[in-house]
C-alpha positions in Angstrom: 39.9 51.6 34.8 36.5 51.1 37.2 34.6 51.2 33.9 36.8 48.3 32.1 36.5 46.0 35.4 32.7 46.7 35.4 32.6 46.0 31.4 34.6 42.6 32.1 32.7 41.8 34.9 29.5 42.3 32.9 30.1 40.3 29.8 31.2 37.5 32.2 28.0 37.7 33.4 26.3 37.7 29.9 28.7 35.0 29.0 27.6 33.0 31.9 24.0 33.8 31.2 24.5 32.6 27.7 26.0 29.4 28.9 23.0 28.3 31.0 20.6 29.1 28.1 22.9 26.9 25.7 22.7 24.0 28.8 18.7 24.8 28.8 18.1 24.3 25.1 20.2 21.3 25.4 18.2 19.6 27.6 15.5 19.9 25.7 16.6 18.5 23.0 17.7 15.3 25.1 14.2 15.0 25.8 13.0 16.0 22.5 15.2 13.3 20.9 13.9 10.9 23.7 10.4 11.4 23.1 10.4 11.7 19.5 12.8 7.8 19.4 9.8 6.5 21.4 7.3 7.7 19.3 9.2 6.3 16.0 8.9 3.2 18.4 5.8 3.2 18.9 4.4 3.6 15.4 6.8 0.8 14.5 5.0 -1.4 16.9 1.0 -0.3 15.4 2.4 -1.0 11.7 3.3 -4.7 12.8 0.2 -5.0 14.7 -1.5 -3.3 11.8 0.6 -5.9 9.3 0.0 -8.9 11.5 -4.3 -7.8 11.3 -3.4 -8.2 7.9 -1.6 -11.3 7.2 -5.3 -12.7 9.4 -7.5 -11.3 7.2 -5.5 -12.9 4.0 -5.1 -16.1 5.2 -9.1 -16.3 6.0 -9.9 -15.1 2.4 -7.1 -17.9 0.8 -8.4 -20.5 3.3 -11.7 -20.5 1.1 -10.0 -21.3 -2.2 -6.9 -23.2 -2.5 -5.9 -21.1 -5.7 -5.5 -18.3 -4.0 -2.6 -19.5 -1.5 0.0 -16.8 -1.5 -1.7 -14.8 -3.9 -2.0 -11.8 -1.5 1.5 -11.8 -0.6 3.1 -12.0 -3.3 0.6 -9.0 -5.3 1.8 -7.0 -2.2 5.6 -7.4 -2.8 4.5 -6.3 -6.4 2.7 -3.6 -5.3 5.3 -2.4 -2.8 7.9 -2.5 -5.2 6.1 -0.3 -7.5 5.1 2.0 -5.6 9.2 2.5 -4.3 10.2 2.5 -7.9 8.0 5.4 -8.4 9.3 7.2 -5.2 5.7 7.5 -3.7 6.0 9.0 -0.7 6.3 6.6 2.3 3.2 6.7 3.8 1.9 6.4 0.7 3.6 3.0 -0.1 3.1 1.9 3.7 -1.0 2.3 2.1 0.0 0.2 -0.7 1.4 -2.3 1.1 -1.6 -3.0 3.9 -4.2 -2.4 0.8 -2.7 -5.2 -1.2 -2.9 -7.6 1.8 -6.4 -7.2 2.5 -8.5 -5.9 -0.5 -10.0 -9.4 -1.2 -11.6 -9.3 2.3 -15.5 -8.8 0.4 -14.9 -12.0 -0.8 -16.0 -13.6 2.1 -19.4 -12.3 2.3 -19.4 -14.5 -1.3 -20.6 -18.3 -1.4 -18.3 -20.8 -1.0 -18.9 -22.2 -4.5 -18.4 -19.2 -6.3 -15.2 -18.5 -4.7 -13.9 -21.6 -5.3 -15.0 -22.8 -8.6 -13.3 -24.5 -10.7 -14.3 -23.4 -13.6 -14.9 -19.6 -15.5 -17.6 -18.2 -13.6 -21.2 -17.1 -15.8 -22.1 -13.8 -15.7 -24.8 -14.1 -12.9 -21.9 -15.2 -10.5 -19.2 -13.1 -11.5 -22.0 -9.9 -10.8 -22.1 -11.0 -7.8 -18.1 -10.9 -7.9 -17.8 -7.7 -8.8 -19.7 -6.3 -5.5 -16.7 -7.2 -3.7 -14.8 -4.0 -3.3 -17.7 -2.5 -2.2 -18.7 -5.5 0.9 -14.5 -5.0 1.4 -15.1 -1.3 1.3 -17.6 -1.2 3.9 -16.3 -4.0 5.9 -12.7 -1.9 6.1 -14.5 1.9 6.8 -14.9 0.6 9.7 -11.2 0.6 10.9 -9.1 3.9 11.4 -6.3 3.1 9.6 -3.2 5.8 9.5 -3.9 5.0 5.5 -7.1 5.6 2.8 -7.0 1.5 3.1 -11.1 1.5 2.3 -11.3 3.8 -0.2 -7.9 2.1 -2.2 -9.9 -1.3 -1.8 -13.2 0.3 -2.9 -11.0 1.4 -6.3 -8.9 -1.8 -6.7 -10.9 -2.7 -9.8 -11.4 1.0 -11.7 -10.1 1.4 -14.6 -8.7 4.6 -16.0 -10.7 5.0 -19.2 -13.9 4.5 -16.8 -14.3 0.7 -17.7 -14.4 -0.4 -14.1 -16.1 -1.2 -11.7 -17.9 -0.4 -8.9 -18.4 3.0 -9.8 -16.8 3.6 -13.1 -14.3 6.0 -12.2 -11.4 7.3 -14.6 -8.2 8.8 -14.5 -7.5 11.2 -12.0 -10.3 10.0 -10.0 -8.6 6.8 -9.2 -6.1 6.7 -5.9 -2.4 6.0 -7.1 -2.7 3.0 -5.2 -5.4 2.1 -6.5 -3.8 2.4 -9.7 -0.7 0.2 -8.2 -2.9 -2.4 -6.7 -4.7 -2.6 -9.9 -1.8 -3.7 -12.4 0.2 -5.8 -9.3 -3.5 -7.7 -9.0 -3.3 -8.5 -13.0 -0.1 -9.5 -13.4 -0.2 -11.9 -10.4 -2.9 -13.3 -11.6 -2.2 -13.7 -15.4 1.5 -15.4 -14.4 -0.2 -17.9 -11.7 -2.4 -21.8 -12.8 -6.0 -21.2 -12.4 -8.2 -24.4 -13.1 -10.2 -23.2 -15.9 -6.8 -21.9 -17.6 -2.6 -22.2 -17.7 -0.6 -19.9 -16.3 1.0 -16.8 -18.6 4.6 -16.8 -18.8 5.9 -13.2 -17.1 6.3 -12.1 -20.8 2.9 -12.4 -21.6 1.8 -11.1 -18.6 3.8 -8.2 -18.7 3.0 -7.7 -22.6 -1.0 -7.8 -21.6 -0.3 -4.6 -19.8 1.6 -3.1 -21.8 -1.1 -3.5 -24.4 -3.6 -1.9 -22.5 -1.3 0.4 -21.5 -3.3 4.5 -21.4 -6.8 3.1 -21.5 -7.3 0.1 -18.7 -4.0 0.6 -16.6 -1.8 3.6 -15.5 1.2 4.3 -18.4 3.3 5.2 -15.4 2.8 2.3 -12.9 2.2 0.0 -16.0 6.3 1.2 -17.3 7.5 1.1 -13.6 6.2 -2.4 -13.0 8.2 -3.8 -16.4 10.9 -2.1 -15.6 11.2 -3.8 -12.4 11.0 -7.5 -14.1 13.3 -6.6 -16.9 15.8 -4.5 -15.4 15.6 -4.9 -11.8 15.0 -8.5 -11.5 12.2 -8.6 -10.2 10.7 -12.1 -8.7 7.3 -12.9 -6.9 
């Protein structure tokens, strides 16, 4: 009978033991829920301070030609989109996003009456054109973004069978949202008045891609972004 009591009275005491344990690991939890709500906080508040940086750096690049006014933003809805469609991870698409904001920022280091001109630019200026990823590139390096944000502007205007430019790279060697950026960039652009020549419909647009689908742009990111427009309704 002694032995049962002192059997009893020891699981009681195990049970009790146990109980505190559970009320310890509870705790921290509490505290590891608390923490890790403040940190979600937190990076919420640097990616609108890192959006807002942004939205500045647009609006400086658009304020030196009237053509490009909302040009940015709406090639970043684009972009955005896509890169959802496709299921990109989210980081990945919060890259796209920021990317697509500010990869004209090389533009500035341009003269005024190149950026601005209203007519197709000659060869001589539209070299010097194509030097802006890399000014953006080096301009961008410069900030420790959470994201590759440089290096996507640096690639912004590869192409994938090596036709690009600043360095020529193909294929695999292009970031995805570079890729993204790329085809959001030219179908913006085709479907929006430029003074030297009328806006596409979002048909033709879309049906410019499609032709250089596999050799200038991405088959996948070229398919998702029609598929957004003609299934998805899509708008800018």
């Amino acid at each position: 009978m002694k032995n049962i009591e002192k059997k009893k009275d020891r699981l009681v005491e195990e049970l009790q033991e146990m109980r505190e344990k559970v009320a310890e690991l509870e705790k921290i939890v509490v505290k590891d829920n608390r923490l890790e709500r403040e940190l979600r906080q937190g990076d919420e508040k640097l990616q609108k301070l890192i959006e807002g940086i942004a939205y500045i750096i647009t609006e400086i690049v658009e304020i030196r030609d009237p053509y490009l006014i909302g040009h940015h933003q709406r090639v970043s809805k684009l972009a955005t989109a896509i890169a959802r469609e496709m299921k990109l991870p989210q980081d990945k698409i919060e890259g796209v996003k920021i990317a697509s904001l500010v990869y004209d920022v090389g533009k500035v280091n341009l003269p005024a009456e190149i950026v601005s001109k209203p007519s197709k630019l000659v060869e001589v200026e539209f070299n010097l054109v194509k030097n802006h990823p890399r000014i953006g590139y080096d301009i961008l390096k410069k900030v420790d973004f959470p994201w590759p944000i440089a290096e996507i502007v640096f690639q912004h205007q590869e192409k994938i069978d090596g036709s690009g430019y600043p360095r020529g790279l193909k294929g695999a060697e292009i970031l995805i949202e570079a890729k993204i950026l790329g085809v959001a960039n030219v179908v913006e652009a085709m479907s929006s008045y430029k003074s030297y020549r009328p806006a596409l419909s979002m048909d033709e647009s879309l049906a410019e891609i499609s032709k250089y689908k596999n050799i200038l742009f991405d088959p996948e990111v070229v398919d998702t972004c029609i598929k957004l427009f003609k299934e998805k309704e899509f708008k800018f």
